[in-house]
C-alpha positions in Angstrom: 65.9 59.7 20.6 69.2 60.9 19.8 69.7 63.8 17.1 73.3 62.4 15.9 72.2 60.5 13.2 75.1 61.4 10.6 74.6 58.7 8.3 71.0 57.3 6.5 67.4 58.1 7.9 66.7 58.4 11.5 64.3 55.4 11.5 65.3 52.1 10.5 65.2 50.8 6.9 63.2 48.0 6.0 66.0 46.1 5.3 67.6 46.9 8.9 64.2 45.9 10.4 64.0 42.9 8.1 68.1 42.0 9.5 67.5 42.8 13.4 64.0 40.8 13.2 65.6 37.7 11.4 68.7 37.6 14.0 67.1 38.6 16.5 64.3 35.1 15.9 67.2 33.1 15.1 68.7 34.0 18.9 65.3 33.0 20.6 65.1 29.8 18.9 68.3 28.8 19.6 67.4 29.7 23.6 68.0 33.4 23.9 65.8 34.7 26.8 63.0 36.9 26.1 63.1 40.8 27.1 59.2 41.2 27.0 55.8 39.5 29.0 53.7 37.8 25.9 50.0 36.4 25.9 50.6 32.3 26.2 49.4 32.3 22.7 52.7 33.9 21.2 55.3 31.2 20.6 56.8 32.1 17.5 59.8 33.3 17.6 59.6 36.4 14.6 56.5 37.0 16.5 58.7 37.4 19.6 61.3 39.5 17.8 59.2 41.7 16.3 57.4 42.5 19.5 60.5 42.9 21.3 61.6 46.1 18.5 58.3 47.6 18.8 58.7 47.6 22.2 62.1 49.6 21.6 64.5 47.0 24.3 66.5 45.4 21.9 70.1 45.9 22.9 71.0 45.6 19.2 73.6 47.8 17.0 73.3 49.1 13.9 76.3 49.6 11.7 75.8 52.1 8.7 78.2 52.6 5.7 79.3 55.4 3.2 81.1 53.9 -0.1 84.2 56.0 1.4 84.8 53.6 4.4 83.6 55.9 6.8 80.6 54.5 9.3 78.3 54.9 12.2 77.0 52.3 15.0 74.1 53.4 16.0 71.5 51.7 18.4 68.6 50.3 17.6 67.0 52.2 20.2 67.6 55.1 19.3 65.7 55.0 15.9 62.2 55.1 15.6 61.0 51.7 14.0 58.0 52.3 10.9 54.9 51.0 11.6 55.6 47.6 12.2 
C-alpha cells in the first residue's frame, strides 16, 4: 500500500466504493471482460464488480479534490477497501 496519500483517508470512501462499483458493473454489462474466476452461479454484474475490488485488481483511478483546485489520482489499489 502506498504511504502518499496527501489528500482524504487512505481507504476508500463509501461513496468512491459506491462510484468504482457502479462503473465498474456498467463496463461488464456492456461486455468488459472479467479480471477474476467466479462460481457459475455469479452472473450479476455488481456482484462481479464488487468481487473484482475486494479482490484488489481493478486497474481503476481515483481522482481526489481540495476546494483550492489542487488534486491527487490515486489507484484504487493502493487503498484498502472497508469491509465490503
Amino acid at each position: 500500500m502506498s504511504s502518499n496519500i496527501q489528500i482524504g483517508p487512505p481507504k476508500l470512501t463509501r461513496f468512491e466504493r459506491a462510484r468504482i462499483t457502479g462503473a465498474r458493473a456498467l463496463q461488464i454489462s456492456l461486455g468488459a471482460p472479467i479480471l477474476v474466476d467466479l462460481p457459475s452461479r455469479v452472473s450479476d454484474p455488481i456482484d462481479i464488480a464488487l468481487t473484482e475490488l475486494r479482490e484488489g485488481i481493478l486497474p481503476m483511478t481515483i481522482r481526489r479534490t481540495l476546494p483550492d483546485g489542487t488534486h491527487q489520482d490515486i489507484s484504487v489499489i493502493d487503498l484498502t477497501p472497508q469491509r465490503l
